[in-house]
C-alpha angles and dihedrals in degrees: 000000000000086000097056095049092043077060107047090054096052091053096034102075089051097057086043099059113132131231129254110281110247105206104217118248107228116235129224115265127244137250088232092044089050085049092052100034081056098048095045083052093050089046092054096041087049089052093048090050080048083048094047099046091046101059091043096059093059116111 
């Protein structure tokens, strides 16, 4: 049994070497990306101002 699994852990690093890492390329952003990226940061800026009033307003 000791034997099977000295030599499972001798074979096993060389059938779990990894592949060369491939950094991604970005790609260029949209015109329709850059339109919904502005209107979900002017959505978010429009609920932190609700946020903000509303605590305010607390007594």
């Amino acid at each position: 049994m000791l034997r099977y699994l000295t030599t499972a852990f001798i074979l096993l690093p060389a059938n779990v070497l990894a592949a060369e890492f491939d950094r991604p390329i970005p790609q260029a952003q949209s015109a329709t990306a850059e339109f919904w990226f502005a209107l979900a940061a002017a959505a978010l800026v429009a609920g932190l101002a609700l946020v903000h009033y509303t605590v305010r307003r607390r007594p």
